[in-house]
Backbone of each chain as nested JSON, in Angstrom:
{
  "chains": [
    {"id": "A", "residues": [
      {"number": 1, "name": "UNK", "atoms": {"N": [101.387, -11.521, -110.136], "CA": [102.282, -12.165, -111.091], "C": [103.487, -11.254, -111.377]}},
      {"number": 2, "name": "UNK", "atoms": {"N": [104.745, -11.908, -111.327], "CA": [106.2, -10.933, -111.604], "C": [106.013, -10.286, -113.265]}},
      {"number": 3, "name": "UNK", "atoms": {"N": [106.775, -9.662, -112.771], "CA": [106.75, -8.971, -114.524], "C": [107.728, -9.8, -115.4]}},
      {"number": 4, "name": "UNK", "atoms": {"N": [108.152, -11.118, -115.267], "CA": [109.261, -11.955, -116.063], "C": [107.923, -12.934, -116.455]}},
      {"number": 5, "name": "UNK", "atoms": {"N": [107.013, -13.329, -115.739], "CA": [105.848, -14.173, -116.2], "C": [105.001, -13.861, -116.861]}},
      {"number": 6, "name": "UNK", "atoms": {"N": [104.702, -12.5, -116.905], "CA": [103.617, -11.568, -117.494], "C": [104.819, -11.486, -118.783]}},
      {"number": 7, "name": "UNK", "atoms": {"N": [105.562, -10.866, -118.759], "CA": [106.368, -11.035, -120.265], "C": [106.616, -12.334, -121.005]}},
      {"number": 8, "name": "UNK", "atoms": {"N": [106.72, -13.223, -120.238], "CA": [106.939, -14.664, -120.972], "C": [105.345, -14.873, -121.707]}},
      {"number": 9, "name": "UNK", "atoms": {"N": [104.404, -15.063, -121.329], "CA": [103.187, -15.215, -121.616], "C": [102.637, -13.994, -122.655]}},
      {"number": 10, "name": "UNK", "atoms": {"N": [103.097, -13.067, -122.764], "CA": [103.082, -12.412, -123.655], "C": [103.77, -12.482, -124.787]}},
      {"number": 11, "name": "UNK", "atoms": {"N": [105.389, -12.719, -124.767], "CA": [106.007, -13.369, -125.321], "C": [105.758, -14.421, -126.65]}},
      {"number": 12, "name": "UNK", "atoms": {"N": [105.698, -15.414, -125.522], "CA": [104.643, -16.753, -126.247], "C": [103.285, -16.257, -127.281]}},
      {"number": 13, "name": "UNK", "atoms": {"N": [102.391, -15.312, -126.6], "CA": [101.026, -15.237, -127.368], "C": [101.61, -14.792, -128.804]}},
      {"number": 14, "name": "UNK", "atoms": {"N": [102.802, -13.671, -128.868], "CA": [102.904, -13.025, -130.39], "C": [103.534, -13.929, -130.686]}},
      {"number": 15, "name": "UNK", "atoms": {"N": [104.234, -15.102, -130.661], "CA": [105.489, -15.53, -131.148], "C": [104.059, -16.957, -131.701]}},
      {"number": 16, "name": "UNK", "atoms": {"N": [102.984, -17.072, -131.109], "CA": [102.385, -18.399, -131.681], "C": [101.286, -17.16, -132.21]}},
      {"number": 17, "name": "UNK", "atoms": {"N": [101.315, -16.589, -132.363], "CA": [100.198, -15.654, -133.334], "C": [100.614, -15.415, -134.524]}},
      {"number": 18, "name": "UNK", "atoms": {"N": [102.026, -14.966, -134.712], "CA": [103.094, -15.131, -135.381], "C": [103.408, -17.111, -136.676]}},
      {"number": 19, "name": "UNK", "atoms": {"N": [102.748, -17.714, -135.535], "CA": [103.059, -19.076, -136.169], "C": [104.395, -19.41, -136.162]}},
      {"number": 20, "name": "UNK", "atoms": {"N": [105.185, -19.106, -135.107], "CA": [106.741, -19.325, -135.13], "C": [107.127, -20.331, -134.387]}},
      {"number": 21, "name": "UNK", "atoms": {"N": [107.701, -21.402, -134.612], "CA": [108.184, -22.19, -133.07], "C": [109.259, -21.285, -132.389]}},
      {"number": 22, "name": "UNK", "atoms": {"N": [109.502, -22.226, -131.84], "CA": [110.882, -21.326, -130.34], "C": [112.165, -21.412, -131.441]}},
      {"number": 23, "name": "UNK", "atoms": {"N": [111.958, -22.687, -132.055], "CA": [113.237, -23.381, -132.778], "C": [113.436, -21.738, -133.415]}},
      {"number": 24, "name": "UNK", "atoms": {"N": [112.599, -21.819, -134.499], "CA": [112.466, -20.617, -135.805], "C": [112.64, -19.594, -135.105]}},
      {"number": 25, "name": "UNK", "atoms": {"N": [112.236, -18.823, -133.828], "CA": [112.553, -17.387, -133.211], "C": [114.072, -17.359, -132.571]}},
      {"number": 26, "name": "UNK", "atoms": {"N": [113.748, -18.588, -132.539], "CA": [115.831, -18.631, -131.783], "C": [116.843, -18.433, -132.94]}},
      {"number": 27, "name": "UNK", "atoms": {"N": [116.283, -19.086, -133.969], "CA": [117.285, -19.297, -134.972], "C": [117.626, -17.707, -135.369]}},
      {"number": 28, "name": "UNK", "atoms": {"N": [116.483, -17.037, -135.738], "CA": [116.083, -15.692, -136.185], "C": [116.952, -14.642, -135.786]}},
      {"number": 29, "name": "UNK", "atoms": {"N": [116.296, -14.299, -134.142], "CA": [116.745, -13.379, -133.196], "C": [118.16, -13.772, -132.201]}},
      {"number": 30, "name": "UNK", "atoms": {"N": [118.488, -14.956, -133.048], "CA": [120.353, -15.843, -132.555], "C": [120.608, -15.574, -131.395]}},
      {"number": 31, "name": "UNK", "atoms": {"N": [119.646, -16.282, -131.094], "CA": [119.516, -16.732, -129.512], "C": [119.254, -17.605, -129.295]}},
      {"number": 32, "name": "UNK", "atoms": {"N": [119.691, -18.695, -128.031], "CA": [119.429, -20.246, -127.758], "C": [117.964, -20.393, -127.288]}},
      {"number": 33, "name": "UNK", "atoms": {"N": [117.658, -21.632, -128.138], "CA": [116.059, -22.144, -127.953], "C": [115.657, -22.499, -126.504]}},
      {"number": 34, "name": "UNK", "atoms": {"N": [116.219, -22.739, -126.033], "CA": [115.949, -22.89, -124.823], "C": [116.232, -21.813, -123.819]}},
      {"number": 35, "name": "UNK", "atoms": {"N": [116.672, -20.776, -123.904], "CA": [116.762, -19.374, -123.324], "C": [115.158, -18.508, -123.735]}},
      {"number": 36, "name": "UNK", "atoms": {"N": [114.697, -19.164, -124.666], "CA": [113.407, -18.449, -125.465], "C": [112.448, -19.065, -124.395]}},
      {"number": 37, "name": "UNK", "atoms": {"N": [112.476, -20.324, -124.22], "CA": [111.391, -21.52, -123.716], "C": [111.626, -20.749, -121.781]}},
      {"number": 38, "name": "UNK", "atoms": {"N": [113.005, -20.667, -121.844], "CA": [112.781, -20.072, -120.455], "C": [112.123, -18.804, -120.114]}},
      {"number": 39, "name": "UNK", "atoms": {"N": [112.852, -17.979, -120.907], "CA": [111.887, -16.262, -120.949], "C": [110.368, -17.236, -120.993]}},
      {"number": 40, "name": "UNK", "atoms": {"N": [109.931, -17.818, -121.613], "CA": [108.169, -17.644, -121.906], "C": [107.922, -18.366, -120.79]}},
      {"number": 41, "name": "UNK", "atoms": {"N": [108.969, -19.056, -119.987], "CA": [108.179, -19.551, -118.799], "C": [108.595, -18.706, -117.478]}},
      {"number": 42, "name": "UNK", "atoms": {"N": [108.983, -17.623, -118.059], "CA": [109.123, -16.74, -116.791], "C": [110.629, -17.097, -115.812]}},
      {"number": 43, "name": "UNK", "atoms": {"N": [111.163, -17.846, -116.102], "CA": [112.551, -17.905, -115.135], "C": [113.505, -17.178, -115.761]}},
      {"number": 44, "name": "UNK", "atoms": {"N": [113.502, -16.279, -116.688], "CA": [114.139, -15.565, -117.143], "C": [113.928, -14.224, -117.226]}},
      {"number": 45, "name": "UNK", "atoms": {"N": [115.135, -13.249, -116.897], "CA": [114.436, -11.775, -116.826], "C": [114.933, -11.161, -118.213]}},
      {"number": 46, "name": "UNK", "atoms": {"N": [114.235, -11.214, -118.711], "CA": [114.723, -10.357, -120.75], "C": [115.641, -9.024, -120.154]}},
      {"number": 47, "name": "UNK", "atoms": {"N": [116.565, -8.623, -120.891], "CA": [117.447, -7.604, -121.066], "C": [116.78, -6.729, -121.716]}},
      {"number": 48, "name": "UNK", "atoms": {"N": [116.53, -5.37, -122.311], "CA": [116.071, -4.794, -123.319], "C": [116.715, -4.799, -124.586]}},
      {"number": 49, "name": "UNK", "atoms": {"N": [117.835, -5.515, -124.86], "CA": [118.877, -6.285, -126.054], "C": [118.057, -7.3, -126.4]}},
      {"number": 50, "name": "UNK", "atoms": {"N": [118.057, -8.386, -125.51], "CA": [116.798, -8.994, -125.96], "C": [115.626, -9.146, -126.421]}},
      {"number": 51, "name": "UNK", "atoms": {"N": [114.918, -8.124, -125.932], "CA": [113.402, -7.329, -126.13], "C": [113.882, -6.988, -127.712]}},
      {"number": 52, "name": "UNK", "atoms": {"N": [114.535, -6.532, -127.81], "CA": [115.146, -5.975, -129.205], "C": [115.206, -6.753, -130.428]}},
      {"number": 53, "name": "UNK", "atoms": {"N": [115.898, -7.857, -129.749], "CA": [116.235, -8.862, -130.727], "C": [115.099, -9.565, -130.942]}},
      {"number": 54, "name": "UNK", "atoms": {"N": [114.284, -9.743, -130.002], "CA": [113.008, -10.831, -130.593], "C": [112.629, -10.035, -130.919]}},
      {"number": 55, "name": "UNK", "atoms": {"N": [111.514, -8.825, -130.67], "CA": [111.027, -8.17, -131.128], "C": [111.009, -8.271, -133.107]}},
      {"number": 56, "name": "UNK", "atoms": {"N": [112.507, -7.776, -133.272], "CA": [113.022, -7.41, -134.363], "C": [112.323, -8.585, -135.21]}},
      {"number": 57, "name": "UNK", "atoms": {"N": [112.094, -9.822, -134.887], "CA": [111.579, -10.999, -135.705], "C": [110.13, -10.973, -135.961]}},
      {"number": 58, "name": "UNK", "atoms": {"N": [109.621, -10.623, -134.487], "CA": [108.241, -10.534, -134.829], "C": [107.222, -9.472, -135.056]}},
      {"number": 59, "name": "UNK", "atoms": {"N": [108.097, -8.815, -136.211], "CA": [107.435, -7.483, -136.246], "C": [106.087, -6.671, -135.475]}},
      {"number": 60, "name": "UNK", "atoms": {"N": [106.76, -6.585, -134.221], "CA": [106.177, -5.655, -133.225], "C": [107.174, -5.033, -132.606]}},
      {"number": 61, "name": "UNK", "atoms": {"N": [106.899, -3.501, -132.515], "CA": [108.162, -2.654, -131.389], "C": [108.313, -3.083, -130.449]}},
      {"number": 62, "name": "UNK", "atoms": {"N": [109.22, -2.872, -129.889], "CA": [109.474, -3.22, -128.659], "C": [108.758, -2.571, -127.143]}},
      {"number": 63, "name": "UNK", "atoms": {"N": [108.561, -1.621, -127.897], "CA": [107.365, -0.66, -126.852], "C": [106.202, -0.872, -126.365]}},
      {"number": 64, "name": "UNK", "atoms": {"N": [105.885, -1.461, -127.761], "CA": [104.095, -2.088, -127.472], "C": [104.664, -3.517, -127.066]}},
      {"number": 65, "name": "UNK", "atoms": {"N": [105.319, -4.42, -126.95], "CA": [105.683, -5.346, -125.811], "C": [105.434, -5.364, -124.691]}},
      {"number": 66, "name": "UNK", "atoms": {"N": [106.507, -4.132, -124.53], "CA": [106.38, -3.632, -123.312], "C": [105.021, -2.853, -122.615]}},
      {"number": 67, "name": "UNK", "atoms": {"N": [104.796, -2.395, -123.419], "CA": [103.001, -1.911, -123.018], "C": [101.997, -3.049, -122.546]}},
      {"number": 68, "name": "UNK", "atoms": {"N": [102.11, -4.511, -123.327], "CA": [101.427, -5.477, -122.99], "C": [101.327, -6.355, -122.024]}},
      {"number": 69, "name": "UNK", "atoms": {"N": [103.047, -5.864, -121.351], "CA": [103.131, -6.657, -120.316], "C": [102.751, -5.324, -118.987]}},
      {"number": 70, "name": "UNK", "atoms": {"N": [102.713, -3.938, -119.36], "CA": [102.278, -2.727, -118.322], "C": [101.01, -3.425, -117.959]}},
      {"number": 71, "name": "UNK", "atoms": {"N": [99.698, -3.73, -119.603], "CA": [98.262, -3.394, -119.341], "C": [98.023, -4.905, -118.214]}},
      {"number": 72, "name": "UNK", "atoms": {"N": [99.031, -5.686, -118.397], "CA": [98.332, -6.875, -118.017], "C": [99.386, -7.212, -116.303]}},
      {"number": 73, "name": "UNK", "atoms": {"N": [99.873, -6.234, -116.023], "CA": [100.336, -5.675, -114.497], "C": [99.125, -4.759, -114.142]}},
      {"number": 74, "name": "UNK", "atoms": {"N": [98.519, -3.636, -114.643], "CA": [97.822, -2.692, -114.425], "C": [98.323, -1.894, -113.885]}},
      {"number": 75, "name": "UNK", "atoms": {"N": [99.215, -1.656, -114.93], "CA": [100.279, -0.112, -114.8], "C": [99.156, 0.923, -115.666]}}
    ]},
    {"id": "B", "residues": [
      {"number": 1, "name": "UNK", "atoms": {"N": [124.831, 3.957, -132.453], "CA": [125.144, 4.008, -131.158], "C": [124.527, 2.575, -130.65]}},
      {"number": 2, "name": "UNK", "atoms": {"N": [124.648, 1.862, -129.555], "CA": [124.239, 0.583, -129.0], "C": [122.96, 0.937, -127.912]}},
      {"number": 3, "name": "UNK", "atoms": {"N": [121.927, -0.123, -128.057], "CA": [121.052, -0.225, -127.264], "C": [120.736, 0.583, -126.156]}},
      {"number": 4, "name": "UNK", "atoms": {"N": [122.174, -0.049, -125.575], "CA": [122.337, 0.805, -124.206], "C": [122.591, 1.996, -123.47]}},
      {"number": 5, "name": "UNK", "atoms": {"N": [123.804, 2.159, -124.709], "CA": [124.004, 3.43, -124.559], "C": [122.987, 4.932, -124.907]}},
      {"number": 6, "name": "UNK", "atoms": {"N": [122.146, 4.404, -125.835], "CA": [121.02, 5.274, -125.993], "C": [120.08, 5.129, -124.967]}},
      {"number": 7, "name": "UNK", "atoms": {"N": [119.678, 3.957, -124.404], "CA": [118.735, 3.946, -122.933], "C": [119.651, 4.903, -122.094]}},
      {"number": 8, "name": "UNK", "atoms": {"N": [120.847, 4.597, -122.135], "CA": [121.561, 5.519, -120.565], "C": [121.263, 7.163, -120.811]}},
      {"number": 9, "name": "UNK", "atoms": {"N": [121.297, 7.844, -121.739], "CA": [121.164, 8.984, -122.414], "C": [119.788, 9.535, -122.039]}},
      {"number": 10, "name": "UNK", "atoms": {"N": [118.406, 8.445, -122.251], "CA": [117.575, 8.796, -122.113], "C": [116.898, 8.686, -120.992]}},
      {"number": 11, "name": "UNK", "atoms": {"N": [117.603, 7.59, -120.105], "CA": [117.326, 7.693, -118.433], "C": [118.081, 8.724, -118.481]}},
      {"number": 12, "name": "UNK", "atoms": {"N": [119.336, 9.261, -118.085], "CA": [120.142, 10.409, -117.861], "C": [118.891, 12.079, -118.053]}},
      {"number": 13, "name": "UNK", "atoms": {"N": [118.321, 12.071, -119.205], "CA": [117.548, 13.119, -119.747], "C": [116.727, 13.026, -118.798]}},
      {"number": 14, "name": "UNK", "atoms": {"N": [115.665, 12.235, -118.497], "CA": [114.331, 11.959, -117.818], "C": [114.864, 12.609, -116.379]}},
      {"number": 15, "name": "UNK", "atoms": {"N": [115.997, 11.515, -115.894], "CA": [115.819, 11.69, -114.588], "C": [116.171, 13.466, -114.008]}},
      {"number": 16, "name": "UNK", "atoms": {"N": [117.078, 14.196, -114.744], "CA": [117.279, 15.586, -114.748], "C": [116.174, 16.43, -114.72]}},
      {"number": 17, "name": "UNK", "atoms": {"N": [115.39, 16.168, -115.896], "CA": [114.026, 16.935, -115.938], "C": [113.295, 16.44, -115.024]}},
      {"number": 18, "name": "UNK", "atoms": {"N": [113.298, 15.427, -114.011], "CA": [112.422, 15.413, -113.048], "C": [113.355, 16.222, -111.949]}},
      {"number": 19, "name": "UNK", "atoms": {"N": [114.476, 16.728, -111.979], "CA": [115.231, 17.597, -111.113], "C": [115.451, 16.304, -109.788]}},
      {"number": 20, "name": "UNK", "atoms": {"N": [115.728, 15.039, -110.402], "CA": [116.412, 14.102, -109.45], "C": [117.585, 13.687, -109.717]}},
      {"number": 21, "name": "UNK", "atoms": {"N": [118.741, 13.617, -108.423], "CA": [120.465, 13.01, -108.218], "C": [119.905, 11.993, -108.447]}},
      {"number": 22, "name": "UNK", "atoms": {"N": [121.265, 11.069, -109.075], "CA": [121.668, 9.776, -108.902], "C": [121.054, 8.811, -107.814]}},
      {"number": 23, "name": "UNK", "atoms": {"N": [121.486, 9.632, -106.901], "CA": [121.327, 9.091, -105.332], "C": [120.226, 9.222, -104.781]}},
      {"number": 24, "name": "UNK", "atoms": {"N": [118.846, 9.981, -105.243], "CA": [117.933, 9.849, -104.756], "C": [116.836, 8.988, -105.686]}},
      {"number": 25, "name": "UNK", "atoms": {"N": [117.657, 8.88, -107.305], "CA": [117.229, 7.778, -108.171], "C": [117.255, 6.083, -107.626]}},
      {"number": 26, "name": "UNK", "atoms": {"N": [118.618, 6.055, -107.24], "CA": [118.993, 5.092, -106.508], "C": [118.174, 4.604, -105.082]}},
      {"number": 27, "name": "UNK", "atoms": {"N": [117.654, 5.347, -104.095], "CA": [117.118, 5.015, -103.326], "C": [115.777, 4.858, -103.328]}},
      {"number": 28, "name": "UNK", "atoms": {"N": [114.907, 6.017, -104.055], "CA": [113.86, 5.512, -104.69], "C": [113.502, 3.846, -104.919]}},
      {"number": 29, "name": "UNK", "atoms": {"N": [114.521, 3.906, -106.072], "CA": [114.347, 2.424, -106.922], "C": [114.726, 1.228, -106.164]}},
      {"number": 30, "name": "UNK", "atoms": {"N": [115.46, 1.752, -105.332], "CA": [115.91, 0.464, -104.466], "C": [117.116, -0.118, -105.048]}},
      {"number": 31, "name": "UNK", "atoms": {"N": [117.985, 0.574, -105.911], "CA": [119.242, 0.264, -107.112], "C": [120.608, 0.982, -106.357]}},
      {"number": 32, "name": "UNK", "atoms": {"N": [121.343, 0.475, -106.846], "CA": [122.487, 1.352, -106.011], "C": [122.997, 2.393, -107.147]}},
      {"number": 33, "name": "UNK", "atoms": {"N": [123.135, 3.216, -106.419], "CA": [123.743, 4.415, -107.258], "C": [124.895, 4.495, -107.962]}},
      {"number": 34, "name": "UNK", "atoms": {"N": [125.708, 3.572, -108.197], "CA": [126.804, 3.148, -108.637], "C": [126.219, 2.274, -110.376]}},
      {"number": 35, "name": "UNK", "atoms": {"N": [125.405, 1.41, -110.086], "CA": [124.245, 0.62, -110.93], "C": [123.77, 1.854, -111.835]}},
      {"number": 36, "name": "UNK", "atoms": {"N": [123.197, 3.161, -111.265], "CA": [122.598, 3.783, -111.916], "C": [123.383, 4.986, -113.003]}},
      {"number": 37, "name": "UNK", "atoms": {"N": [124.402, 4.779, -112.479], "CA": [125.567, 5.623, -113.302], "C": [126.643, 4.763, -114.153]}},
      {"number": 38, "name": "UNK", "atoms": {"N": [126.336, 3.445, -114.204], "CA": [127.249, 2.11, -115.41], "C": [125.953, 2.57, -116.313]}},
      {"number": 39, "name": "UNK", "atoms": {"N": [124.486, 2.507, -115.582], "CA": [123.691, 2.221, -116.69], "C": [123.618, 3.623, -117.976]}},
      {"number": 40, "name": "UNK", "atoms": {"N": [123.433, 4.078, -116.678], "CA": [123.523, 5.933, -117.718], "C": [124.589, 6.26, -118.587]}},
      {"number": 41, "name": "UNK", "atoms": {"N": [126.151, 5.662, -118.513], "CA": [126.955, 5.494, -119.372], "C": [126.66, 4.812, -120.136]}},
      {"number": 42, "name": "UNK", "atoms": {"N": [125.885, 3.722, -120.238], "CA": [125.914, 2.605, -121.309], "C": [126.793, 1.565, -121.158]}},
      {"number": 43, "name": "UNK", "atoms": {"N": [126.865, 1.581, -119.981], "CA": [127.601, 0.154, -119.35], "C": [127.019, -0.999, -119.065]}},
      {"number": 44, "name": "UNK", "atoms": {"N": [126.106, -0.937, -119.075], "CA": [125.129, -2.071, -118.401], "C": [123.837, -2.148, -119.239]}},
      {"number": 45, "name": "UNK", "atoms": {"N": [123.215, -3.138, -119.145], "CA": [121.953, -3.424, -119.901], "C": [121.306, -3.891, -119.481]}},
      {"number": 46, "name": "UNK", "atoms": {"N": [119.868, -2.724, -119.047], "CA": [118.989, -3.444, -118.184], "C": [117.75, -4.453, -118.125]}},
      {"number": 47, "name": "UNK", "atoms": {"N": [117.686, -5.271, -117.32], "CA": [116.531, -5.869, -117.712], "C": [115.288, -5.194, -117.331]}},
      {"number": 48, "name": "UNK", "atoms": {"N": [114.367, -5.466, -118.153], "CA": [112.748, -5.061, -118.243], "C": [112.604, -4.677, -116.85]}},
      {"number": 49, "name": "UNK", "atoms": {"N": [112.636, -5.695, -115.678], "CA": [112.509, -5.078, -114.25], "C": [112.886, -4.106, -113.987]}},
      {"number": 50, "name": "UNK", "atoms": {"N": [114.58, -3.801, -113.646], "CA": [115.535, -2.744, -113.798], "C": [114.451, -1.509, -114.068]}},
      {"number": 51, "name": "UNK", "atoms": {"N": [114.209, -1.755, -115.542], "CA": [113.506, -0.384, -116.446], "C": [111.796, 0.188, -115.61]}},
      {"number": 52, "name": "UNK", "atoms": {"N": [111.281, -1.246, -115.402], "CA": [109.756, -0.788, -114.545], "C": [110.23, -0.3, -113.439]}},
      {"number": 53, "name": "UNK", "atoms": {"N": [110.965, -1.084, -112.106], "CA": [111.698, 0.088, -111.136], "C": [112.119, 1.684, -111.263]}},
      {"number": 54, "name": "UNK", "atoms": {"N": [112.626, 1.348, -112.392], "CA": [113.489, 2.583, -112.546], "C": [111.888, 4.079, -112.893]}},
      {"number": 55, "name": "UNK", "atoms": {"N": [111.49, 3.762, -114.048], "CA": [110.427, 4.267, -114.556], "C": [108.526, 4.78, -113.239]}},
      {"number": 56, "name": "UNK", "atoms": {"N": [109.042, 3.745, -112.574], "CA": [108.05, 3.913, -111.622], "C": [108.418, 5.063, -110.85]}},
      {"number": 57, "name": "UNK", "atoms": {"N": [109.713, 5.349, -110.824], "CA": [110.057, 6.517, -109.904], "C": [109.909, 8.063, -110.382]}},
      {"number": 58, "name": "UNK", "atoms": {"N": [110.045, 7.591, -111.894], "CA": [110.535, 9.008, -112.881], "C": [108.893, 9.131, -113.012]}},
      {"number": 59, "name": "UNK", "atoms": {"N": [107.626, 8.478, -112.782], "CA": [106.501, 8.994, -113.369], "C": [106.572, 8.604, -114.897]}},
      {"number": 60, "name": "UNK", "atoms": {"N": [106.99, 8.217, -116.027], "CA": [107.156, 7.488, -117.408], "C": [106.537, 6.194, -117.256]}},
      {"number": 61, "name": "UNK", "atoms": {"N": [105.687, 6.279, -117.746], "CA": [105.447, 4.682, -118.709], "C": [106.673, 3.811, -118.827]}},
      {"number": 62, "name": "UNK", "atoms": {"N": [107.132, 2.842, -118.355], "CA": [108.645, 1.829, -118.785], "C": [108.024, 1.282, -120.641]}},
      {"number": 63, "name": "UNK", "atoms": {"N": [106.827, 1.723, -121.283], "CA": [107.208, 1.581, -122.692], "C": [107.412, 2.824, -123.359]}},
      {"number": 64, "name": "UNK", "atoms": {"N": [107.268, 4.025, -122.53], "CA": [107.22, 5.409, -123.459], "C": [109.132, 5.362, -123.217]}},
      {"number": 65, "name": "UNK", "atoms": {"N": [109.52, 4.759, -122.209], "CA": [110.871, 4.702, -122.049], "C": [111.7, 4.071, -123.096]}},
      {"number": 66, "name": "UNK", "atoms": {"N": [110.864, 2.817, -123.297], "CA": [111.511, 2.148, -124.315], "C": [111.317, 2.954, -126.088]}},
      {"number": 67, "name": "UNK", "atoms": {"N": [110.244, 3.032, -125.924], "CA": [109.759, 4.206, -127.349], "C": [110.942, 5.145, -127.559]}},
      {"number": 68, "name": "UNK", "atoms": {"N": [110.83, 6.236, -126.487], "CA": [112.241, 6.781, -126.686], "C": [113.607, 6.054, -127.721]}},
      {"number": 69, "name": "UNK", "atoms": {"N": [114.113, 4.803, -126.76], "CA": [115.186, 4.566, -127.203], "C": [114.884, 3.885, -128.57]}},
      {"number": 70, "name": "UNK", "atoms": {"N": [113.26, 3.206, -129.195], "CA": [113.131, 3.527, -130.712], "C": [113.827, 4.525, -131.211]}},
      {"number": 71, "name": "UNK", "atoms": {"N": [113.198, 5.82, -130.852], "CA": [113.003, 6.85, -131.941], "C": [114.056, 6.928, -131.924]}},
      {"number": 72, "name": "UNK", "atoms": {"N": [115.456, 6.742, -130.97], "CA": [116.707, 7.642, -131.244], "C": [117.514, 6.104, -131.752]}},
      {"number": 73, "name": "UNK", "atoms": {"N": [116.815, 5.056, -132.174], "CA": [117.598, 4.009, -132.728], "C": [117.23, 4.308, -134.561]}},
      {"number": 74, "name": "UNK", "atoms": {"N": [116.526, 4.625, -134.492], "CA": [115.294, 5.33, -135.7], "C": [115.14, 3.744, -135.953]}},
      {"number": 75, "name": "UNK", "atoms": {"N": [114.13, 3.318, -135.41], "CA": [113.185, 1.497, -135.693], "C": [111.664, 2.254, -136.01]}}
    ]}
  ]
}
């Protein structure tokens, strides 16, 4: 699995753990809802600006993001 | 300082202390060496891929990478 699918799916898990729609994280991290829906389906490659910006909403660093999408590559 | 420009700083740091050029960063990663010196200025903003490429070469974790550019954002 690419590392844009493994991040989307990760993505998605905090952002509905969170209880957020796409609508509410887009609005948040002012970014288009449908740029969100794409990252979580993987046709999108996140920037680390991005990583940033969602992040910033769903109070998790951006590091341990990124860690979640390492453990589930098996980096 | 911006996102980026603190990632370029801290790729710049890493890749020195591993006592690696530009150009052998670049071929490593499979990036062109031109790519790797916008980014190290803070010209460019990489995506998550970019950063696992890049990081796979330096021996770093691509989230201890991102951690970094926490601590020097102070998040």
């Amino acid at each position: 699995m690419s590392i844009e699918v493994i991040f989307g799916q990760q993505l998605r898990k905090i952002r509905e753990e969170r209880k957020l729609s796409q609508e509410e994280l887009a609005f948040r991290s002012k970014l288009d809802r449908t740029y969100i829906s794409l990252l979580e389906r993987g046709k999108r490659r996140p920037t680390l600006n991005t990583i940033f910006a969602l992040t910033a909403q769903l109070d998790i660093a951006p590091s341990e993001l990124v860690r979640m999408v390492e453990k589930n590559l098996d980096i």
